[in-house]
Steps between C-alpha positions, in 0.01 A plus 500: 500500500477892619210508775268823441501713832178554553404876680333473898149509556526842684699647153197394271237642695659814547582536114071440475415724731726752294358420199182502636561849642658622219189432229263639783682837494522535156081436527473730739696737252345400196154584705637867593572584172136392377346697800782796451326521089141463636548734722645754270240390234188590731671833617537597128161441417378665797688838439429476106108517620525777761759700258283508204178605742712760702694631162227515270142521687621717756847695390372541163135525552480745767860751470458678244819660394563925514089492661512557860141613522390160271722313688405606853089411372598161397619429819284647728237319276664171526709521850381097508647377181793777601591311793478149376758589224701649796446162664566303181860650479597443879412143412735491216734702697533209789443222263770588262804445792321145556609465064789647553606247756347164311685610159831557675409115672360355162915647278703462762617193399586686159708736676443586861669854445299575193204423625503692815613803283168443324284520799665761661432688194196366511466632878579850417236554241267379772654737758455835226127357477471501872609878490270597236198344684576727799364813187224340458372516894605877454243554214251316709605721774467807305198404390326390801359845576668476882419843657866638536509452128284887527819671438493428198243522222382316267732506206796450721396188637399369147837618393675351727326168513604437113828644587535165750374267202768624271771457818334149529524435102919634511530276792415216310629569181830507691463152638408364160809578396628238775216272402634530130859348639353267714279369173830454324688326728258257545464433083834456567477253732231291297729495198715353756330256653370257195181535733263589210456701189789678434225747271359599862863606633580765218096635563568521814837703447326674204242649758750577765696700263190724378451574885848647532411680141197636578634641893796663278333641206222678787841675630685588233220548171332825594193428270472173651122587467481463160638130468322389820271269316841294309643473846222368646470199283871480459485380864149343541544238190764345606465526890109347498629244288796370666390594844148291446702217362726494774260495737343249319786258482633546875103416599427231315896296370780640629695291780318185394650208512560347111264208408719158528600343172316152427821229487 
């Protein structure tokens, strides 16, 4: 008869507690990632709500392109909506590193390299908007009517104001181009993953693609002027779209744990 050898008290305790340990670290990660996508998720949301108010009811509805004179009214006019949109972009400006950080944390496990290629891309489309925002405190400058601004008249300080709006628009138009990789990179990483919809991983690359487009075509089409309008949807279809849904999906599902299957 062979006699089972039976393992020590001490040896079965210590294989619990590792067990034990074990499943509580791969809570604690399975709770990171969730808070990693929320985190992202809100951030998105966040700078898709100040964008569209800075870009389009301040940007669009007070600059008004080749008019320095119109330009310079609107503003002086509306120096409190003016510096809100100024506001509204330093917000997005800090809170995009905070998404650039929680999406490298959410796809690392994809690929750790990969995804910290994609924030740091990522990261220096939010540095370029930095720089740009430093044109826009010129214009206000310039347009603050500070008494050593008497050497000049008026005409030259309209002129030059819109001359630091189109610095601040080239500025930006240059980081896009980095945003446009970053957007890629990250459909990339979604087709990837198996996290969700592989539909949302080509938008997403789709969109990132027209931003690198659009930056060239400004520097090398001389009557860019004339196909603005096609450009401008070219990028904003697919980049509301699969920047909404993303933000969307990383608020509300991604990270989750799966439901458990009845037995």
């Amino acid at each position: 008869m062979t006699k089972t050898r039976q393992e020590p008290a001490s040896d079965r305790t210590q294989t619990t507690s590792d067990d034990r340990g074990t499943a509580q670290r791969g809570q604690v990660d399975q709770l990171s990632l969730r808070q990693a996508a929320r985190l992202a998720g809100i951030g998105y949301v966040v700078i898709f709500l100040l964008a569209i108010f800075a870009n389009f009811s301040v940007v669009e509805g007070l600059i008004e392109a080749g008019d320095a004179a119109t330009t310079a009214a609107n503003i002086r006019e509306s120096e409190g909506l003016f510096r809100l949109g100024l506001v509204s972009f330093g917000v997005v400006f800090i809170v995009d590193v905070v998404v650039a950080w929680a999406l490298y944390v959410f796809f690392r496990s994809v690929g750790r390299d990969l995804s910290l290629l994609t924030a740091w891309f990522r990261l220096v489309y939010t540095v370029f908007l930095g720089v740009a925002l430093v044109f826009f405190f010129q214009a206000l400058q310039l347009l603050s009517g500070a008494d050593y601004l008497t050497a000049f008249d008026t005409s030259q300080i309209n002129a030059q104001a819109l001359n630091a709006f189109e610095a601040f628009n080239y500025t930006w138009l240059i980081g896009l181009a980095s945003f446009g990789i970053h957007l890629m990179l990250l459909g990339y990483m979604i087709l990837q993953s198996g996290y969700t919809s592989r539909i949302l991983g080509y938008v997403l690359m789709a969109a990132g693609a027209a931003y690198v487009i659009d930056t060239g075509a400004y520097a090398l089409v001389s009557n860019y002027a004339d196909y603005e309008n096609a450009f401008l949807v070219m990028v904003a279809v697919p980049s509301v779209i699969g920047e909404l849904w993303l933000g969307l999906w990383l608020l509300l599902k991604a990270g989750k744990r799966p439901a458990a299957q009845p037995r």
